[in-house]
Backbone as CSV, one residue per row, in Angstrom:
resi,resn,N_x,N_y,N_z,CA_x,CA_y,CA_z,C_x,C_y,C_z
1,UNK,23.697,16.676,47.961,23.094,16.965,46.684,21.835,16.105,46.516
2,UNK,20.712,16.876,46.124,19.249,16.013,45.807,19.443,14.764,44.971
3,UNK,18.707,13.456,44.717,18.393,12.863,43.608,18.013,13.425,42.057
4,UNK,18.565,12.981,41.507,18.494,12.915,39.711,16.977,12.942,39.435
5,UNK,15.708,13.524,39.331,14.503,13.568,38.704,14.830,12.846,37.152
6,UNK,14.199,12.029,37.088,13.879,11.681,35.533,12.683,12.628,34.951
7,UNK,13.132,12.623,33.673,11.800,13.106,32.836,10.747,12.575,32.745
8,UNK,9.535,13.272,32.817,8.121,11.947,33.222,7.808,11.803,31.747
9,UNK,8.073,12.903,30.271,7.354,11.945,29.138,8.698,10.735,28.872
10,UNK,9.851,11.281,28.870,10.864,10.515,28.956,11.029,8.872,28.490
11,UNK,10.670,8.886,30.044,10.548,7.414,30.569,9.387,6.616,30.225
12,UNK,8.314,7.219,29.842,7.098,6.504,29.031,7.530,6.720,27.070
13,UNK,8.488,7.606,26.962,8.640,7.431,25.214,9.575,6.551,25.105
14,UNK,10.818,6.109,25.948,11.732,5.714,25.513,12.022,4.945,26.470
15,UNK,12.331,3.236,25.908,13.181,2.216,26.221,14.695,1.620,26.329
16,UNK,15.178,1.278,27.584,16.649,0.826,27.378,16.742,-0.637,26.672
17,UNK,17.205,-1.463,25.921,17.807,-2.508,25.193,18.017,-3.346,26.124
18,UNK,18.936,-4.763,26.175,19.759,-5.607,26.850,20.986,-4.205,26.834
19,UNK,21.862,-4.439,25.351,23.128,-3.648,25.386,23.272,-2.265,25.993
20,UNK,21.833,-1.409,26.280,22.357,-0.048,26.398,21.847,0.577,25.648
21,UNK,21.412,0.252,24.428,20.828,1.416,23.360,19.615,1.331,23.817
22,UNK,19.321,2.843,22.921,18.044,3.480,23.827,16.960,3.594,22.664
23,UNK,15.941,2.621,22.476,14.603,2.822,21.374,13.699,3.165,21.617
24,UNK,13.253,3.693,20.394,12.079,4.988,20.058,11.257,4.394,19.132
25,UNK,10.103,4.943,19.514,8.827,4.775,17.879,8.859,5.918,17.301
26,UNK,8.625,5.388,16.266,8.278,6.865,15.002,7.072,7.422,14.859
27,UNK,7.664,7.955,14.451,6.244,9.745,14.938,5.760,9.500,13.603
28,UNK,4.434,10.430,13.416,3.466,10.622,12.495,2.739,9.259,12.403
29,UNK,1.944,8.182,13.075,1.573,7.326,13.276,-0.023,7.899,14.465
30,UNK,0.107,9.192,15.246,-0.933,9.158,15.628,-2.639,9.376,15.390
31,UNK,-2.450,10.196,14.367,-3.696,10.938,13.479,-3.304,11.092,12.471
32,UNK,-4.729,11.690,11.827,-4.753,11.692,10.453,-4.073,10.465,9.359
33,UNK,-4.368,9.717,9.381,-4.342,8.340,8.874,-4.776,8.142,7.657
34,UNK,-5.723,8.626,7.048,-6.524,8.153,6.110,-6.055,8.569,5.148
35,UNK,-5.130,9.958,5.200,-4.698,10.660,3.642,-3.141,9.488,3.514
36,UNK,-2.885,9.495,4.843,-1.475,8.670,4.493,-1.444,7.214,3.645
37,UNK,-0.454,6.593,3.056,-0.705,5.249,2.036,-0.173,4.502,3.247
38,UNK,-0.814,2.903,3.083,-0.747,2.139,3.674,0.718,1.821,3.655
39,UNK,1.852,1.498,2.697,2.805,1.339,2.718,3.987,2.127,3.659
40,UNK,3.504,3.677,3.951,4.116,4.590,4.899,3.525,4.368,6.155
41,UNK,2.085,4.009,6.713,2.192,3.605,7.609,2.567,1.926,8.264
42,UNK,2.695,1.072,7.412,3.371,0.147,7.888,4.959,-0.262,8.100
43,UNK,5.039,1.102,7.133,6.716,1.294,8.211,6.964,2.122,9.090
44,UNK,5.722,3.027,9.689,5.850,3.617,10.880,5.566,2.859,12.165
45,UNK,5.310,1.250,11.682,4.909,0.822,12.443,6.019,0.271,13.544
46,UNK,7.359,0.146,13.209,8.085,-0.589,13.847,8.814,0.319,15.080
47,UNK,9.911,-0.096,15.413,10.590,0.585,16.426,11.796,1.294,15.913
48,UNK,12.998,1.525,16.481,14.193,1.916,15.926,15.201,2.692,17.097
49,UNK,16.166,2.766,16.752,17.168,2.959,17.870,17.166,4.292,17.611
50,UNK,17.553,5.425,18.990,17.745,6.395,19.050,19.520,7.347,18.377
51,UNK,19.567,7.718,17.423,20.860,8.096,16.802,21.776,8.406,17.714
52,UNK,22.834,8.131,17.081,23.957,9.297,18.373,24.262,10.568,18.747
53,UNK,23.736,11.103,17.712,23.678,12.772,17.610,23.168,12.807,19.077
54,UNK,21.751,11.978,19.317,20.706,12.617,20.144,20.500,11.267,21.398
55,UNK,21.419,10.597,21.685,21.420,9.645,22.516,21.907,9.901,23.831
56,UNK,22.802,11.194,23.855,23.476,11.729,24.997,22.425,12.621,25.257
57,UNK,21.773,13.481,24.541,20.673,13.893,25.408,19.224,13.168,26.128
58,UNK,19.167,11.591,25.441,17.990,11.259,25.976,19.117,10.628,27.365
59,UNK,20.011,10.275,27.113,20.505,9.656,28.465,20.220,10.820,29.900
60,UNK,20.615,11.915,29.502,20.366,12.603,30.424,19.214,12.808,30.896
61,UNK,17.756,12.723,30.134,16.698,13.503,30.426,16.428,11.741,31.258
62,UNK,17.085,10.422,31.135,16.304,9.175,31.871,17.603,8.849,32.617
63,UNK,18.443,9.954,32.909,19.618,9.728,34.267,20.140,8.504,34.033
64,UNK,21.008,8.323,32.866,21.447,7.139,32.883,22.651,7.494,32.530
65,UNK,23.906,7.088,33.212,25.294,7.483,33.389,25.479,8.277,33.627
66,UNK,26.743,8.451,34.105,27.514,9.865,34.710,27.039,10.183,35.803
Protein backbone atom coordinates (compact mmCIF):
# COMPACT_ATOMS: atom_id res chain seq x y z
CA UNK A 1 0.00 0.00 0.00
CA UNK A 2 1.37 3.67 -1.05
CA UNK A 3 2.27 6.36 1.68
CA UNK A 4 -0.41 8.65 3.34
CA UNK A 5 -0.13 12.16 1.11
CA UNK A 6 -0.80 14.98 3.47
CA UNK A 7 -2.82 17.90 2.44
CA UNK A 8 -0.52 20.72 1.09
CA UNK A 9 -2.99 23.79 2.40
CA UNK A 10 -3.39 21.55 5.43
CA UNK A 11 -0.17 21.49 6.81
CA UNK A 12 0.60 25.25 6.23
CA UNK A 13 -3.10 26.21 8.02
CA UNK A 14 -2.85 24.05 10.83
CA UNK A 15 -0.58 23.29 13.85
CA UNK A 16 -0.09 20.25 16.26
CA UNK A 17 0.23 21.44 20.23
CA UNK A 18 2.70 19.63 22.83
CA UNK A 19 -0.74 17.53 23.89
CA UNK A 20 -2.16 16.71 20.44
CA UNK A 21 -4.62 19.40 19.83
CA UNK A 22 -4.70 20.78 16.62
CA UNK A 23 -4.71 25.04 16.24
CA UNK A 24 -6.14 27.28 13.85
CA UNK A 25 -6.33 31.13 13.14
CA UNK A 26 -9.44 32.84 12.55
CA UNK A 27 -10.67 33.79 9.38
CA UNK A 28 -11.92 37.21 8.25
CA UNK A 29 -8.57 38.90 9.26
CA UNK A 30 -7.33 38.96 5.57
CA UNK A 31 -8.98 41.98 3.68
CA UNK A 32 -11.13 44.47 3.83
CA UNK A 33 -10.13 45.86 7.15
CA UNK A 34 -11.10 49.25 7.25
CA UNK A 35 -15.04 48.81 7.49
CA UNK A 36 -14.28 46.28 10.33
CA UNK A 37 -13.94 47.95 14.26
CA UNK A 38 -10.79 47.67 15.79
CA UNK A 39 -12.14 45.73 18.72
CA UNK A 40 -13.27 42.68 16.17
CA UNK A 41 -10.14 42.71 14.68
CA UNK A 42 -8.09 42.40 17.70
CA UNK A 43 -9.79 39.41 18.58
CA UNK A 44 -9.23 37.92 15.30
CA UNK A 45 -6.02 38.30 16.14
CA UNK A 46 -5.25 35.34 18.30
CA UNK A 47 -5.17 31.60 17.74
CA UNK A 48 -7.62 28.87 18.97
CA UNK A 49 -8.04 25.20 19.03
CA UNK A 50 -9.71 23.28 16.37
CA UNK A 51 -13.41 21.90 17.80
CA UNK A 52 -14.22 18.32 17.97
CA UNK A 53 -16.92 18.24 15.64
CA UNK A 54 -14.09 18.98 13.04
CA UNK A 55 -10.80 17.65 14.58
CA UNK A 56 -11.22 14.11 13.15
CA UNK A 57 -11.39 15.51 9.88
CA UNK A 58 -8.35 17.79 10.07
CA UNK A 59 -6.50 14.71 11.55
CA UNK A 60 -7.08 12.97 8.52
CA UNK A 61 -6.39 15.56 5.86
CA UNK A 62 -2.45 15.93 8.15
CA UNK A 63 -2.36 11.82 8.56
CA UNK A 64 -2.22 11.85 12.02
CA UNK A 65 -3.44 8.54 13.67
CA UNK A 66 -4.89 5.52 12.61
Amino acid sequence: MPKMKTHSRAKKTFKITGSGKVKRFKANKSHLLSKKATKRKRHLRGSCLVGSANSGMVNRLLCIGG
